[in-house]
N, C-alpha and C positions, 0 to 999 in steps of 0.2 A: 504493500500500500504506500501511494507516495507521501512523503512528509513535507514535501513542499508543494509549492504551486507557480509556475515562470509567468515573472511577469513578462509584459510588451517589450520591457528593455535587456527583456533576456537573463535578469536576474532573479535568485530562488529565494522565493519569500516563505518561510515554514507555513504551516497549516494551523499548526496552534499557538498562540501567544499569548502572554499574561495581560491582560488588562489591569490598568491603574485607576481610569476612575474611580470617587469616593474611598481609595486607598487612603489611608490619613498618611500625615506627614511621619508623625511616628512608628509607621509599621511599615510604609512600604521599602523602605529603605533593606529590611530582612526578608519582605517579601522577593523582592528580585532575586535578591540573592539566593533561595530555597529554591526560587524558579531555574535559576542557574543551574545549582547545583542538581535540581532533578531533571536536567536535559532541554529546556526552554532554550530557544537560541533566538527569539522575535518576541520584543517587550514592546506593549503599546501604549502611548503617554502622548497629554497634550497640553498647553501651557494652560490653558481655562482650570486645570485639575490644580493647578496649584503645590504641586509635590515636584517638580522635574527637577529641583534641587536634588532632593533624596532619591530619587529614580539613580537618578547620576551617581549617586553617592555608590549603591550599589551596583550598581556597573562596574566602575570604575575598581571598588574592592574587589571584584571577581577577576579585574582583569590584570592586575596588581597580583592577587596570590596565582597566577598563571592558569586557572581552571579554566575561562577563555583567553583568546585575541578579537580584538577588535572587528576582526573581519569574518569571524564565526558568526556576530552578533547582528540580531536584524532589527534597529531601530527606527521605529515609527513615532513621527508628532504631528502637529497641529497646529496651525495657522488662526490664532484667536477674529473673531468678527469686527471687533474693532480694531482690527489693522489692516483693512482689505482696504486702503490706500495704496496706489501702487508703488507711492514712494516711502512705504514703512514695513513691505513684506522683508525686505533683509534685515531689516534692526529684529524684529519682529523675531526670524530666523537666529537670528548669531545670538540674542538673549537666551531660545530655545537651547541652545548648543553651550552657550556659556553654561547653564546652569546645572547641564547632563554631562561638561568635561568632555566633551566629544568637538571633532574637528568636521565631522560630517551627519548626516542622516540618511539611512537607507531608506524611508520615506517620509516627505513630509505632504500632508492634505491642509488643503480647504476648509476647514471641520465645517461650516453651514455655507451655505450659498449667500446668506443675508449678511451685509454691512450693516456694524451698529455706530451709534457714535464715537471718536475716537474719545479716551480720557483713564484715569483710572480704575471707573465699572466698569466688571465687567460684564455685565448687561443693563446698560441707562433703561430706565423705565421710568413713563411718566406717571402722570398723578391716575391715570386712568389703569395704570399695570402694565400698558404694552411698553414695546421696544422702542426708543428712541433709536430712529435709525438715521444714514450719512446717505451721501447720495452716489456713493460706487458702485459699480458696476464689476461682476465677478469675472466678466473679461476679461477688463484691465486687472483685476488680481490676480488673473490665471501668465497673462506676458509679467507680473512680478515672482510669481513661479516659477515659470521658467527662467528666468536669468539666476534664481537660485540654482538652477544645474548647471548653468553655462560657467558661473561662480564657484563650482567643486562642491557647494556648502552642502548638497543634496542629491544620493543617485539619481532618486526618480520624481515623480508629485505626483500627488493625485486632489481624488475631492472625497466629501463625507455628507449625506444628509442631501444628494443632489437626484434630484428625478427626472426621468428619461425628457424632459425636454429642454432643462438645464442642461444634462447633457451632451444631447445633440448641440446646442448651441455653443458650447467648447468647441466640441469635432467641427461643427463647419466654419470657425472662428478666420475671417481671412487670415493669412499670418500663423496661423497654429505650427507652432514651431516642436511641442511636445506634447504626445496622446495621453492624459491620465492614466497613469497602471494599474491606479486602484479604485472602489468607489467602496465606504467603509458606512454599513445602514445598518440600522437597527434590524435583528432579524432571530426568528424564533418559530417555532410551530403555533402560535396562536399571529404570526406575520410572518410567512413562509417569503413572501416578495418573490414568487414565482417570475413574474414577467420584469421586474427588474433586474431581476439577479440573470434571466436569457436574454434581455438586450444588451448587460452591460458584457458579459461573455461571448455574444456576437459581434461585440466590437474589439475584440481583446482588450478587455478591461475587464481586472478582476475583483472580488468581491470579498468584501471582509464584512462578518456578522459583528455587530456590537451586541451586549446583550443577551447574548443567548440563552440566560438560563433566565429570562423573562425581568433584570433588574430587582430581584426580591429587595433590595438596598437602597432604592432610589427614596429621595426623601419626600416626594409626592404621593408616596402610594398610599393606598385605600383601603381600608380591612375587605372590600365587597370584590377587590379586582382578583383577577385569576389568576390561580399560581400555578407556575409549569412545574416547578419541583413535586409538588404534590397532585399532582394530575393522573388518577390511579391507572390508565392505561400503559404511560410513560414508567411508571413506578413495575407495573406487570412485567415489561417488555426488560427492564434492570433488572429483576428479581430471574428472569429467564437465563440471562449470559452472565448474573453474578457480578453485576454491575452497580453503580449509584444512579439515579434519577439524573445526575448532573451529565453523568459521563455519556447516555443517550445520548443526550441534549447536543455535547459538543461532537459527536460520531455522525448525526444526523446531518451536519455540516461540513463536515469531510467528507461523508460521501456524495455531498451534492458539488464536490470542488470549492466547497466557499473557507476561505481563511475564517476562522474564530477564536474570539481570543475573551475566555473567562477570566473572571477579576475574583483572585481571594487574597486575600492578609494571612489566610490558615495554613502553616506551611504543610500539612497532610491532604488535605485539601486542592493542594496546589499541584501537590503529585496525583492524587485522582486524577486531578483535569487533565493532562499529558499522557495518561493511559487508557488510551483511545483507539489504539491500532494493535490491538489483540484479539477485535472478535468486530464483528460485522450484522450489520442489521439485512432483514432480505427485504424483499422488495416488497413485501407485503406489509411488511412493518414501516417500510419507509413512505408506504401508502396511507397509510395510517393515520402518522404523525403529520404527513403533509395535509389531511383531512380535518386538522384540528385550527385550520387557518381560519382568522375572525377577525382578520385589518386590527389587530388591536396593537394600539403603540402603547409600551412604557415610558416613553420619550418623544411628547406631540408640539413639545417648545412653544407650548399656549400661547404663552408673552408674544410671538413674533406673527401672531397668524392673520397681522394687519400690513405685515412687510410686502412689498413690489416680490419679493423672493422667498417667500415661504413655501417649502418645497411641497407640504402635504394636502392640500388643495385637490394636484392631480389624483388620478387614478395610481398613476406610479412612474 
């Protein structure tokens, strides 16, 4: 079973990688590291999360007691919304890199489509709850993108949170100098993103699940909303291969080709999530869980759903 997945620029992205959102500043720093040490080679982190100091921290100690090199490691960040001026995606970038010790990024995304105001929130919101937004264009932050390659600072760029006509509007961009490699969305059996997830793969653009094990941690949630962990078919289907309810979760995504990258602090936990490619779900099972699709987002960025660019409007 492959452990990676090639991106457009011909580079191997692993299939599973640790997520850091809502990591706290205090743990993630051993969180990597545990990630490390159980075989993770693709950590994914973005400046809005507010920990890329300690992300870095641990990195940089794995790489230091020689467990990795640099170039084993698959680093992923994020492009916050108020900096999608096109003359603040490199400050923007190098603070990302200063704060992770690192000289480059094996990817750096887009994380929304939507410019907010620039300043130190980072989400301005006015007196009504929405988004205070700027007036950029994700164009122009896409040609601030790319001179992050042409400038070394970043193999590849992608986007996050962008839907099939954002998209297309990248690819036909006059000028488009570099294809997105990655599109990184919210994605899970109660929001399978069928038809996203085969356009963005009909374009070679590959697909990274945020979320997959439904955000049980997000700080929105609702005692009514539905929980994938606990979901007794999913729990049936784990109790069959001698599995956890989590590790389904992240298998169901491997085998559709989609990169995903589970977030724990737990370093037991953490090795679960990574033993994923010992046993196989069949096609019946994977019918199944795909069966369980109900457009339900953990992650609907309310605040923004008055933006020129709010992605979830579409169909997808």
């Amino acid at each position: 079973m492959a452990t990676t997945v090639k991106l457009n620029t011909g580079a191997q992205m692993p299939i599973v990688g640790l997520g850091t959102w809502k990591s706290p500043p205090g743990k993630v720093t051993e969180a990597v590291k545990a990630a490390i040490t159980a075989g993770y080679r693709h950590i994914d982190g973005a400046y809005v999360y507010q920990n890329e100091t300690e992300v870095g921290e641990g990195v940089d100690a794995m790489i230091k007691a020689g467990v990795v090199k640099r170039e084993d490691l698959f680093i992923v960040s994020k492009l916050w919304c108020t900096f999608h001026a096109k003359s603040v995606v490199r400050q923007a970038c190098e603070k990302t890199l200063s704060d992770l010790k690192l000289d480059y990024l094996d990817l750096y995304l887009v994380h929304w489509p939507m410019g907010l105001k620039p300043g130190s929130e980072l989400i301005p919101l006015n007196d009504a709850g929405e988004t205070i937004n700027d007036d950029t264009n994700f164009l122009d932050t896409w040609e601030g993108m790319e001179e992050l390659v042409d400038a070394g600072l970043v193999k590849a760029i992608g986007i996050s949170n962008f839907n099939k006509a954002q998209i297309e509007a990248i690819l036909n961009k006059p000028g488009l100098k570099y294809k997105p490699a990655n599109n990184q969305v919210e994605c899970h059996p109660y929001l399978t993103q069928e038809k996203l997830i085969n356009y963005c793969h009909s374009q070679g653009i590959s697909v990274t699940a945020y979320s997959p094990l439904g955000s049980p941690d997000r700080p929105w949630a609702k005692p009514d909303d539905p929980s994938l962990l606990e979901n007794s078919d999913i729990k049936a289907i784990a109790e069959k291969y001698k599995k956890t309810p989590a590790q389904v979760l992240i298998r169901f995504h491997v085998q559709r080709n989609v990169i995903v990258i589970p977030k724990s602090v737990t370093p037991q936990r953490i090795q679960e999530n990574f033993q994923v490619f010992d046993f196989e779900l069949n096609d019946e099972e994977m019918k199944t869980i795909l069966g369980f699709n109900r457009n339900w987002r953990a992650c609907p960025m309310q605040w923004g759903i008055k933006h020129k660019d709010y992605p979830f409007n579409d169909e997808f």
